[in-house]
C-alpha positions in Angstrom: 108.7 96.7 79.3 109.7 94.6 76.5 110.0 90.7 75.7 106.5 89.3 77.3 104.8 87.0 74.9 101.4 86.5 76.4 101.3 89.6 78.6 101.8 93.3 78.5 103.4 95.6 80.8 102.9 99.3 80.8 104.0 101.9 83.1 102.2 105.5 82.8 102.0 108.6 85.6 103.1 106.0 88.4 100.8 103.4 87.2 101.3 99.8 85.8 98.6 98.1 83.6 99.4 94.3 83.6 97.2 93.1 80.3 96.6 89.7 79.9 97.2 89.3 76.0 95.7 86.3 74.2 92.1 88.0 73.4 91.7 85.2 70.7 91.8 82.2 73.1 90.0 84.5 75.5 93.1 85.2 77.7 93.1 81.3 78.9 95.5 80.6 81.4 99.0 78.9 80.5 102.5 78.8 82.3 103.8 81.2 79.9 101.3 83.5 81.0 102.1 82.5 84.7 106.2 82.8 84.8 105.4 86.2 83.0 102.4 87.6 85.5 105.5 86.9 88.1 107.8 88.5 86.1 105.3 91.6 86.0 104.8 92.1 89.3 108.1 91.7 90.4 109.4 94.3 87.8 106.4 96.8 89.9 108.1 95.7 92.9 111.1 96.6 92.1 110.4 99.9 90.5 109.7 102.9 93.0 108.1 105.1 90.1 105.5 102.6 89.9 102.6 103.5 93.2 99.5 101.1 91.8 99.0 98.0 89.6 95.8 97.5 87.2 94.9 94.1 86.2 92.8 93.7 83.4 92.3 91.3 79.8 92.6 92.2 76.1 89.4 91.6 74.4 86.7 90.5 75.4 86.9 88.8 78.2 89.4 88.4 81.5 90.3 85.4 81.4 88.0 82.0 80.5 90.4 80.0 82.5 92.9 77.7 82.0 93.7 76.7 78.5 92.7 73.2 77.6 93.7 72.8 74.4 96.7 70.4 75.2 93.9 68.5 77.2 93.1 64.6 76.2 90.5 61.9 78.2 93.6 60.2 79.6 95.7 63.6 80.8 92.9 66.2 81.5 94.2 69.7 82.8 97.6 69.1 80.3 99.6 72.5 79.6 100.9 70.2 76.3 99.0 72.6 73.8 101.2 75.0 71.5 102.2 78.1 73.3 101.2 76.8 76.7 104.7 76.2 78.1 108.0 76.2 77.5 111.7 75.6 79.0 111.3 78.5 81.1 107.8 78.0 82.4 108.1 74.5 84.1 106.4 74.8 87.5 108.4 74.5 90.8 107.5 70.8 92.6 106.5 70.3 95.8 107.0 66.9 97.3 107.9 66.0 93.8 104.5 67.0 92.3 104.5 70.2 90.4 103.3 73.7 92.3 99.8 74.7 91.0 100.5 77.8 88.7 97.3 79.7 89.5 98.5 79.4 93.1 102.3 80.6 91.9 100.9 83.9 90.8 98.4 84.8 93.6 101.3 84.0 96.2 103.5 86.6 93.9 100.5 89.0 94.0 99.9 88.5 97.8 103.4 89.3 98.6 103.1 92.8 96.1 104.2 96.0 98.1 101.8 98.1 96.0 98.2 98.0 95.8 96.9 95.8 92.7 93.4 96.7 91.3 91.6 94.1 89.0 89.7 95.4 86.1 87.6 92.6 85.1 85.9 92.8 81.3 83.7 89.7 80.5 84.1 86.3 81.7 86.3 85.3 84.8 86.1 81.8 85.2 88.1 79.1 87.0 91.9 80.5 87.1 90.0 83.8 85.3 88.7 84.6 89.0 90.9 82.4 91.6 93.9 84.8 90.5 92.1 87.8 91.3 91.5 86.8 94.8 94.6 88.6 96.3 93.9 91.8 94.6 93.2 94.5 96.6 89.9 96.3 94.7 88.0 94.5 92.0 86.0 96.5 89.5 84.1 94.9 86.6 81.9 95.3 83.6 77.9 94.8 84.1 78.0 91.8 81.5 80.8 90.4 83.3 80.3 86.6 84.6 82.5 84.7 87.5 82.7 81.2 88.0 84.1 78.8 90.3 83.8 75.7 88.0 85.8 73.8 89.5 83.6 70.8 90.3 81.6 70.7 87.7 84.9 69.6 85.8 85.9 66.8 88.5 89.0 69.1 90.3 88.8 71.2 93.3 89.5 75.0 93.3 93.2 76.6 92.7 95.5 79.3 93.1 95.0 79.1 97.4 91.1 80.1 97.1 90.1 78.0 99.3 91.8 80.5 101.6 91.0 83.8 100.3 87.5 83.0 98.8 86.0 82.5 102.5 87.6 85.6 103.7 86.6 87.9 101.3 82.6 86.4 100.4 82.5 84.4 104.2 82.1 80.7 103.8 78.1 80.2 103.1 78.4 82.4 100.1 82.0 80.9 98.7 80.5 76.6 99.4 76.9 78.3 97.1 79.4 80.1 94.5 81.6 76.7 94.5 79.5 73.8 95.0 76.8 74.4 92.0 79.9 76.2 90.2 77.9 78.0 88.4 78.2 81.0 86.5 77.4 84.2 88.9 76.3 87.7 87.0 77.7 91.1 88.1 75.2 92.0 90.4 75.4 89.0 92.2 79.1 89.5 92.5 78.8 93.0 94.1 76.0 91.8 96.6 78.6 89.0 97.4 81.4 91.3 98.0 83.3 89.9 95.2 83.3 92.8 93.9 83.4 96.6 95.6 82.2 98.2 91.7 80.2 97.1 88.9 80.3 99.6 85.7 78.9 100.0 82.3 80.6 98.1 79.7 83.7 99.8 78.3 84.4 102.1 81.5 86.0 99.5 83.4 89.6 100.5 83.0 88.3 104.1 83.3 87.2 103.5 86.7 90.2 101.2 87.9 92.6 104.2 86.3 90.6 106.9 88.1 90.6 105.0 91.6 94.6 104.2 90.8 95.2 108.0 90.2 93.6 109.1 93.3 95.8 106.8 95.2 98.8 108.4 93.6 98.0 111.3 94.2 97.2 112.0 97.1 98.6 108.9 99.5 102.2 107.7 100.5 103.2 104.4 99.0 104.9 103.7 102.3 101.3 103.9 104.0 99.9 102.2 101.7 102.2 99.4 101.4 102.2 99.0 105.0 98.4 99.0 105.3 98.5 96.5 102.7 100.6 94.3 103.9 99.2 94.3 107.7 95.4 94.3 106.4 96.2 90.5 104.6 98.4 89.2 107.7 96.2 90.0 110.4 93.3 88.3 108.5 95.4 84.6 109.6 96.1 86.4 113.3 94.3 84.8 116.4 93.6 88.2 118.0 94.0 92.0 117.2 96.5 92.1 119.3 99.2 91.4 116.9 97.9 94.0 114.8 98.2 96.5 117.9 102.2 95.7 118.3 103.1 95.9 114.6 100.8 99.1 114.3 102.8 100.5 117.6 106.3 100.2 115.9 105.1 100.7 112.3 103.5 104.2 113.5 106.6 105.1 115.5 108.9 104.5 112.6 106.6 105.9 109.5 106.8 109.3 112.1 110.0 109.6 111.8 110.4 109.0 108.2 110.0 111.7 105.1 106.3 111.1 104.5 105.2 111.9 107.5 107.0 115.2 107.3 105.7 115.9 103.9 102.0 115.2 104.9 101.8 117.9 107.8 104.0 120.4 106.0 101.5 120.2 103.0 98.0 119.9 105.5 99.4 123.2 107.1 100.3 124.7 103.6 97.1 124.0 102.1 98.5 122.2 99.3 98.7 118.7 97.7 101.5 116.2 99.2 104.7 115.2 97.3 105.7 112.4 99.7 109.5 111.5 99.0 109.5 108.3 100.2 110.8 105.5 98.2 109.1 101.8 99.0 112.6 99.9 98.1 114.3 101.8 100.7 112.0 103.7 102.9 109.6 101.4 104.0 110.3 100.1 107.9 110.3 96.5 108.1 106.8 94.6 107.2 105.5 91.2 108.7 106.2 88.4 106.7 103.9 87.6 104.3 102.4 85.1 103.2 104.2 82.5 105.7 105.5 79.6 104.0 104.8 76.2 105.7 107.6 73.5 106.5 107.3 71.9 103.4 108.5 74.1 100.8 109.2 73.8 96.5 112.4 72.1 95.8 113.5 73.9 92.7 113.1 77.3 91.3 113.0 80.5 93.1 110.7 82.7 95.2 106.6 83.3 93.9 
């Protein structure tokens, strides 16, 4: 796919590798690189040949975080720099102030119907890390630093982690992570639950790619998508027994769909599944999700 400027999209054997592309700014975070991260994924969405999504960074790093360059004393945080914006890349408002971007793109990447894996190479800092929250499996690089800096620079954290960061780390370990805002290694990330793999340098795509293949090849992508989708809206649920009733009618309809078929005619032939099903027009019904509040943008269209 064709006409991204600080991205690339690739599509290969039912995978898409999302590549954040400015390795000589470090893959810094501008609203170019957020319209077109929205763009991405809804171009995976909309494409049944495409099962998994890898996120990863050209060069060096992931992302260093938001790019500052436009930045002066009086307007701190200012997307002014070259390159950072443009007509196209103005962010939505809500009650007239303007939508935080970082939290644009992980709304997108919650509401993805396939399975996004991050591939994290070098530093993921500020935005770098927030915008991996909603991915489903991080992997990342043994030299590979994280860092909530938020407070050490006078703002608070983006792109909704103060909801995910909690549910994925617990609270005691996201307020340590977030208060001293320091920088936290690799290993200190997978004993944190940041992270589910930590890998020698140079074998993180590898690894993402190899866990990405597995799922295509030997899953449904209407399983999947459901179990995605009802593993992230239960997390907000007040008791499991929501889960139970969408579970009870999810079941009863995947049963009757062509997956289900496929995967017992290939368990009793002994032989891998080609599951038929196409997630644009297959998949039952999902919960809604994320929920939008009352208070909703006032210009531009869905993220």
């Amino acid at each position: 796919m064709s006409g991204f400027e600080q991205i690339t999209y690739a599509v290969e054997d039912r995978v898409a590798t999302i590549t954040l592309n400015r390795p000589d700014s470090g893959n810094a975070f501008t609203q170019i690189m957020r319209r077109e991260l929205i763009e991405a994924f809804d171009a995976a969405d909309a494409d049944d040949d495409v099962r998994v999504v890898i996120v990863t960074g050209a060069g060096r790093h992931f992302c260093v975080g938001a790019d500052l360059s436009g930045s002066t004393p009086d307007k701190p945080f200012s997307y002014s720099g070259a390159g950072q914006t443009d007509d196209r890349s103005k962010p939505e408002l809500i009650d007239g102030i303007p939508r935080d971007g970082g939290g644009m793109v992980t709304m997108r990447i919650a509401q993805s119907r396939k399975p996004v894996i991050a591939a994290v190479n070098g530093a993921a800092v500020g935005v770098g890390v927030t915008l991996t929250l909603p991915m489903d499996i991080r992997v990342c690089a043994e030299s590979s630093r994280f860092g909530f800096v938020f407070a050490k620079r006078g703002i608070m954290q983006e792109a909704a982690s103060s909801w995910f960061l909690p549910r994925i780390v617990g609270v005691s370990q996201a307020m340590e992570w977030v208060a001293t805002g320091r920088l936290v290694p690799a290993a200190e990330a997978r004993e944190g639950r940041l992270v589910s793999r930590v890998v020698p340098d140079g074998e993180v795509y590898a690894t993402a790619r190899a866990l990405a293949d597995e799922i295509v090849a030997g899953t449904s992508g209407l399983s999947v998508a459901a179990a995605r989708r009802l593993f992230w809206s239960s997390l907000s649920e007040p008791s499991p027994w929501t889960a139970h009733l969408h579970e009870t009618r999810l079941i009863a309809e995947l049963k009757k769909g062509p997956d289900a078929m496929e995967g017992v005619t290939s368990f009793f032939e002994k032989r891998p599944p080609a599951f038929p099903g196409r997630v644009s027009s297959d998949l039952p019904e999902l919960p809604e999700w994320p929920v939008r509040p009352s208070t909703t943008p006032t210009a531009g269209g869905p993220a």
